[in-house]
C-alpha positions in Angstrom: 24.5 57.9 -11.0 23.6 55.9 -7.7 21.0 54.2 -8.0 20.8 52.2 -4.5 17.2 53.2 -3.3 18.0 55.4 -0.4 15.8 55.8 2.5 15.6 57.9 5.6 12.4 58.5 8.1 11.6 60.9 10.6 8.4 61.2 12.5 8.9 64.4 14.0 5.2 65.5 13.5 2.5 63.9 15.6 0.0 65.4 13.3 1.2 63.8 10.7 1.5 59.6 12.4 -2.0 60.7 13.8 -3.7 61.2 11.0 -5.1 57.8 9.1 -3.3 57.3 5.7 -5.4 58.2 2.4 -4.3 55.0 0.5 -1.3 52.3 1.9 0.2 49.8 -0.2 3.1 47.2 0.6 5.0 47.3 -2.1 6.7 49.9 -4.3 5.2 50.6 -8.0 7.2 48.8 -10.5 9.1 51.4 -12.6 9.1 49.3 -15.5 5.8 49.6 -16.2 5.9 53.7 -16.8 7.8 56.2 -19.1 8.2 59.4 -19.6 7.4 60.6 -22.9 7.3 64.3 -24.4 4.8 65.4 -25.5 5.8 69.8 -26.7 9.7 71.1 -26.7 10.6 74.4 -27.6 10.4 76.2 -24.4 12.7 79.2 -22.8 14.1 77.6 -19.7 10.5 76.5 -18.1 9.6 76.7 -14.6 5.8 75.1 -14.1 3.1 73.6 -15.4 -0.9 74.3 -14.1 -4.6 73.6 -15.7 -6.9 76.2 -15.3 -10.0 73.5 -14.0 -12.4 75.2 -16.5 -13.2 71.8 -18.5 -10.8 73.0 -21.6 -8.4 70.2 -20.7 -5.9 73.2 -21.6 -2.1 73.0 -19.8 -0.6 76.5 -18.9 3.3 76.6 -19.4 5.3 79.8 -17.5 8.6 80.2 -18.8 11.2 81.7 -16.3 11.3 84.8 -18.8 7.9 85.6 -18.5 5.8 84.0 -21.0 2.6 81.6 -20.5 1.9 79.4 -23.1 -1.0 77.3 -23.9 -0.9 73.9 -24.7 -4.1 71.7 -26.1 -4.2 68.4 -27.2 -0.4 68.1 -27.6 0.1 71.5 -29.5 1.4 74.8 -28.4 -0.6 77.8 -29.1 1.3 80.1 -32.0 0.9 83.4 -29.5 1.8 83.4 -25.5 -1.6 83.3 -23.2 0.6 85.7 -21.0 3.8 88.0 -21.4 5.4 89.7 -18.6 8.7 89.8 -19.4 9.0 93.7 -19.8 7.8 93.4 -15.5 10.8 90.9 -14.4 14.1 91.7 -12.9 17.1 92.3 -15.6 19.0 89.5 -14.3 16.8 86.8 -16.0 17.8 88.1 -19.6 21.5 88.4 -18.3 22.1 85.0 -19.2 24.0 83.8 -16.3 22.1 82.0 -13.7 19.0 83.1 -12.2 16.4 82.2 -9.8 14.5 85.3 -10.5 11.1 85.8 -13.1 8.1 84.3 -13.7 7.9 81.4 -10.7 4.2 80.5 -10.4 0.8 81.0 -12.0 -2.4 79.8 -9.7 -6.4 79.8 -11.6 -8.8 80.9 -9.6 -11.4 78.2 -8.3 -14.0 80.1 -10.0 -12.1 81.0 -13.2 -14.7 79.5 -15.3 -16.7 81.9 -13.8 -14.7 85.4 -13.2 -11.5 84.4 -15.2 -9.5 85.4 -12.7 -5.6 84.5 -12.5 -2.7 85.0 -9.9 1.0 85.1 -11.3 4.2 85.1 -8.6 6.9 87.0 -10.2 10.7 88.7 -9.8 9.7 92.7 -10.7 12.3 94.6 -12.4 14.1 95.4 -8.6 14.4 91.8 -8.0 11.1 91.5 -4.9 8.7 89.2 -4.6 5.2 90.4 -6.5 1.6 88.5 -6.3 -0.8 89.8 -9.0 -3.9 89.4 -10.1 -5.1 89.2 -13.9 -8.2 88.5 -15.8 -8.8 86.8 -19.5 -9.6 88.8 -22.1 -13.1 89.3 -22.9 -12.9 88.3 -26.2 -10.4 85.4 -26.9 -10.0 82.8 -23.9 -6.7 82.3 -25.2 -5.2 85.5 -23.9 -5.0 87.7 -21.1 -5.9 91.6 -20.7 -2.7 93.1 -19.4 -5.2 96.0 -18.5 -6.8 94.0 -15.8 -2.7 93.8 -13.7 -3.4 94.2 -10.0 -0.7 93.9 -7.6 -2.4 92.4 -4.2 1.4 91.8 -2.6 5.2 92.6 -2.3 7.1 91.5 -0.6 11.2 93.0 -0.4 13.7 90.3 -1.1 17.1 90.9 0.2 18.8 88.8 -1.7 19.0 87.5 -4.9 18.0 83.8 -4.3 15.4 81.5 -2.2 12.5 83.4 -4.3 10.4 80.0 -3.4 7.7 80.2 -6.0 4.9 78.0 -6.2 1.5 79.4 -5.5 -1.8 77.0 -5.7 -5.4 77.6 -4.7 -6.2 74.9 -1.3 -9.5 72.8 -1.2 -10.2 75.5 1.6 -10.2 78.2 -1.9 -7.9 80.3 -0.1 -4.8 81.5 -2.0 -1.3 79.7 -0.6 1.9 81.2 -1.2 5.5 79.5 -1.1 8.4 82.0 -0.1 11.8 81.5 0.5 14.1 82.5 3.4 15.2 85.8 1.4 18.8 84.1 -0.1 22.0 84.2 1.1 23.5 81.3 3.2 22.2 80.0 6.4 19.6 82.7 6.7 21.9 85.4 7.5 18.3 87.7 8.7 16.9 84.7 10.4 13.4 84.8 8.6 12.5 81.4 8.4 12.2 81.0 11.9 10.8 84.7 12.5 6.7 84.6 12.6 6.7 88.4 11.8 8.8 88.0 8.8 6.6 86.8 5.7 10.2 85.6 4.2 10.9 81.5 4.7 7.1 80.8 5.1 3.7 79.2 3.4 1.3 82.2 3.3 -2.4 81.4 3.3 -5.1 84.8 2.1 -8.3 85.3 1.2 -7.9 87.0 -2.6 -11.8 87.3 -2.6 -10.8 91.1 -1.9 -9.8 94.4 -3.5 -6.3 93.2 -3.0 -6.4 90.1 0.1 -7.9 89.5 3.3 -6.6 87.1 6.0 -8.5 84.5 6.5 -9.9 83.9 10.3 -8.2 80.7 11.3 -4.4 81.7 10.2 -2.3 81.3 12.9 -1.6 84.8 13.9 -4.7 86.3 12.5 -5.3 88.3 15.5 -1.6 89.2 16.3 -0.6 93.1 16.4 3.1 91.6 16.4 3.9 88.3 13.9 2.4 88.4 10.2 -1.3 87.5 9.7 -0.4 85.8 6.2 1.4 83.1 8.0 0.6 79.7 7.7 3.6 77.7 8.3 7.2 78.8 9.0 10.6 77.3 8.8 11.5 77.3 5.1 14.5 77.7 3.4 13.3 77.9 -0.2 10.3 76.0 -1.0 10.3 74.7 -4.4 7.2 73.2 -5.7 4.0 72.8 -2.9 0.8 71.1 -4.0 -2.5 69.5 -2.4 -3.6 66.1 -2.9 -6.5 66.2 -5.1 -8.2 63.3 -3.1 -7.3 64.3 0.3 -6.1 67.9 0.7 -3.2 67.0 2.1 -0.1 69.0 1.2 3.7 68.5 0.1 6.1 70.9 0.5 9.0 70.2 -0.9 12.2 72.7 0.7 15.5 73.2 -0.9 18.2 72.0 1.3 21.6 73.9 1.7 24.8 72.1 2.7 23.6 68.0 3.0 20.0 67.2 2.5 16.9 67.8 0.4 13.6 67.3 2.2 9.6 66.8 1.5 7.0 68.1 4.3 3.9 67.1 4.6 1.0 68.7 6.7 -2.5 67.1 6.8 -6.0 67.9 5.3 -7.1 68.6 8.8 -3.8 70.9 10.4 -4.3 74.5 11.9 -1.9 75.5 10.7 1.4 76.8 12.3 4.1 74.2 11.7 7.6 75.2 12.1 9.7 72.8 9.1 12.5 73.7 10.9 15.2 76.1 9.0 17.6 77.3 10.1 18.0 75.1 13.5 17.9 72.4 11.2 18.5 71.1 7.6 16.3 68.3 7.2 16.2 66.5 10.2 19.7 67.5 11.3 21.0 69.8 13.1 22.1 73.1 11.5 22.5 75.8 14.3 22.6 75.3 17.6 19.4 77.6 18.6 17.0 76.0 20.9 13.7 74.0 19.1 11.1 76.2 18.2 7.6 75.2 18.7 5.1 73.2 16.7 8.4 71.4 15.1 7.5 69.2 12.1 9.8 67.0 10.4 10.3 66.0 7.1 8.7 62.2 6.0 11.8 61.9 3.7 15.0 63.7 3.5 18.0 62.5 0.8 21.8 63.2 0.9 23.8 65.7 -2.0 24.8 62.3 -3.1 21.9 62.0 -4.8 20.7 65.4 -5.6 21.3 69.5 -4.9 18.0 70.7 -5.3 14.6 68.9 -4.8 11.1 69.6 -7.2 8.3 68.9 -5.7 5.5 67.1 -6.9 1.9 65.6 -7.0 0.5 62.3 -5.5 -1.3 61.1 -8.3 -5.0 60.4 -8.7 -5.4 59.8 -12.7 -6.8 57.3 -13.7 -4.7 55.9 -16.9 -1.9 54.7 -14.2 -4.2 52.5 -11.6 -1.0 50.9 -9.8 0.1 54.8 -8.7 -3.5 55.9 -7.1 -1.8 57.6 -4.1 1.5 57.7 -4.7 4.2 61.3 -4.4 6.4 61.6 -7.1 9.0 64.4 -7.3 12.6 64.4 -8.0 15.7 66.8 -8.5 16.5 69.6 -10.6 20.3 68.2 -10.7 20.6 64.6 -10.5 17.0 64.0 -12.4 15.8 61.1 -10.2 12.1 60.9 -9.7 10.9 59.2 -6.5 7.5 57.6 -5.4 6.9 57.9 -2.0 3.8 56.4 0.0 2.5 55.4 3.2 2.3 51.6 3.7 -0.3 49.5 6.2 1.3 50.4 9.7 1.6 54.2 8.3 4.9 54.3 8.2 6.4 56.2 4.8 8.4 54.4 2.2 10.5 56.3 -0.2 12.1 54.3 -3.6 13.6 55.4 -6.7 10.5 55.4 -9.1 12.7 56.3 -12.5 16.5 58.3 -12.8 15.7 60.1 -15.9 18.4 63.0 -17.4 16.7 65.7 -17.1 16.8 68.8 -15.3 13.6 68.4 -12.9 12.3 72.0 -12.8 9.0 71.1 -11.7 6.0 68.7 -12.7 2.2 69.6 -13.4 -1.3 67.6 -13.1 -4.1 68.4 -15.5 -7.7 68.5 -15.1 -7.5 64.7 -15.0 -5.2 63.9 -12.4 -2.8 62.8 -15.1 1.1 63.9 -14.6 3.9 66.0 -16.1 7.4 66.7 -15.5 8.6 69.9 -16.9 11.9 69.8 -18.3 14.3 73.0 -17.4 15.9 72.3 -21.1 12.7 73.1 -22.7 10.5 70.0 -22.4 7.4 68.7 -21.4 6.9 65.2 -20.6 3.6 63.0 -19.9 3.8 59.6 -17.6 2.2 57.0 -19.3 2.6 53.4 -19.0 5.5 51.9 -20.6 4.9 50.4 -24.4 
């Protein structure tokens, strides 16, 4: 495993050198100091880890194969919170591979209030579904499957580049990460296509019978591109979140042929960046199409020498782990190494190797505390802590 701390910049977005860093520091955290330690096992090849925010201090597990399980003070619940797996494509049980099924699960900002849930799934013809469920009005522990409620599909052409993540913005809008629609090289061109919701962030307003686009998308009054847009120029976006502190978000994209890369778009953006895909993988060149507008890219990229598939993370505002207030971590599903990326005094962005663990990096989760996860793919879930 190569473990020379690699490092590549680009400041191809103005919005993001304008915009006056959250926290800087000068030097790198000290891996030594933190471990990964597990904390449940067990799991069917899981995909994502969430808290509801309702004060329970409960985690939420989604396997790809359709379960959610609870887990509370270090114990899994004996019964799923959620089962969909009789909804999801056939080719998850098929036991080859798969990046079909359950992909994300979002609490609504008010679920304390309304216990209202949004799940982002593979449906049994293989296309992209959004929908909506409420708990159960007698056992918090469970959901009605009753209350289902498609608000979105969205036809996949392909088998792969599902994207998946779906999170709730400081803005309590409803953000959605898809993927260019599979393939190679984005044979239908959707990522850079405005009027295709394929390779995109969607942003809607899911305080509706099914959604609502919110005012200030993009292309909110456009008759031509898709109102949903909020940022274009994805291949396969694995893992998006907001800084808890700041808003800010991370977008982490799947690279193809050479390079993994992490976007970030500020508190304060319209809205509207391009990322780039397919003219360009990372921050090289891929096709030789003109530059689109509004190009943004990424603050670190990192070579198939060190990885094949990036997980995005969280920057971490807990408060057990002082020395990391501020700082991204995310890694790779393949090669398992975690890096901790961060802005330092002049603004510039520094990207180390935080800690090369073995495992398969499916994605990682943040509970009501700010406290963080990695999810492994082999069944694990694993808290950072500081080292014994």
């Amino acid at each position: 495993m190569l473990l020379v701390v690699f490092l590549l910049l680009t400041f191809g977005s103005a919005l993001a050198q304008d915009t006056e860093p959250p926290t800087t520091r000068d030097t790198a955290p000290d891996p030594s100091q933190y471990q990964w330690v597990q904390i449940v096992s067990g799991f069917d090849r899981p995909l994502g880890l969430v808290n509801a925010g309702d004060g329970s201090a409960r985690l939420f597990l989604m396997e790809q194969s359709g379960r959610v399980w609870i887990i509370s003070a270090g114990l899994t619940n004996p019964e799923p919170f959620l089962n969909i797996s009789d909804l999801l494509s056939p080719e998850v049980f098929s036991g080859r591979y798969s990046e079909r099924g359950l992909l994300g699960l979002a609490f609504h900002p008010d679920y304390a209030e309304n216990g209202l849930l949004f799940v982002h799934y593979s449906d049994r013809d293989g296309h992209t579904v959004i929908a909506r469920y409420s708990v159960a009005a007698d056992n918090p522990d469970a959901v009605d499957p009753a209350s289902a409620r498609i608000i979105l599909r969205v036809q996949q052409p392909f088998p792969n580049h599902n994207g998946g993540t779906i999170a709730f913005g400081p803005d309590g809008y409803l953000y959605i990460g898809l993927g260019d629609g599979g393939s190679q090289a984005d044979p239908r061109g959707n990522g850079q296509n405005p009027g295709a919701l394929l390779g995109k962030i969607l942003r809607i307003d899911v305080n509706a019978d099914t959604y609502a686009i919110p005012e200030d998308n993009p292309y909110s009054s456009s008759s031509a591109l898709a109102p949903e847009v909020w940022a274009l120029g994805l291949r396969n976006p694995w893992r998006f979140s907001f800084d808890r502190a700041t808003g800010d978000l991370y977008i982490a994209d799947v690279g193809q042929n050479e390079w993994e890369e992490v976007n970030f778009q500020a508190a304060d953006s319209p809205g509207g960046e391009n990322y780039g895909w397919n003219v360009y993988e990372g921050d090289e060149r891929f096709s030789s199409a003109a530059d689109p507008a509004n190009l943004v890219f990424p603050f670190v990229t990192y070579p198939h020498n060190m990885g094949c598939s990036v997980s995005g993370g969280y920057v971490y505002r807990g408060q057990a782990l002082p020395d990391l207030q501020g700082v991204y971590l995310f890694g790779d599903w393949c090669s398992g190494i975690i890096w901790a990326s961060y802005r330092d005094s002049s603004g510039l962005w520094q990207n180390n190797i935080f800690i090369d663990t073995q495992y398969n990096v499916s994605s990682f989760g943040e509970d009501e505390n700010g406290e963080l996860y990695l999810v492994d793919y082999g069944g694990r879930v694993l808290q950072l802590q500081a080292a014994s």
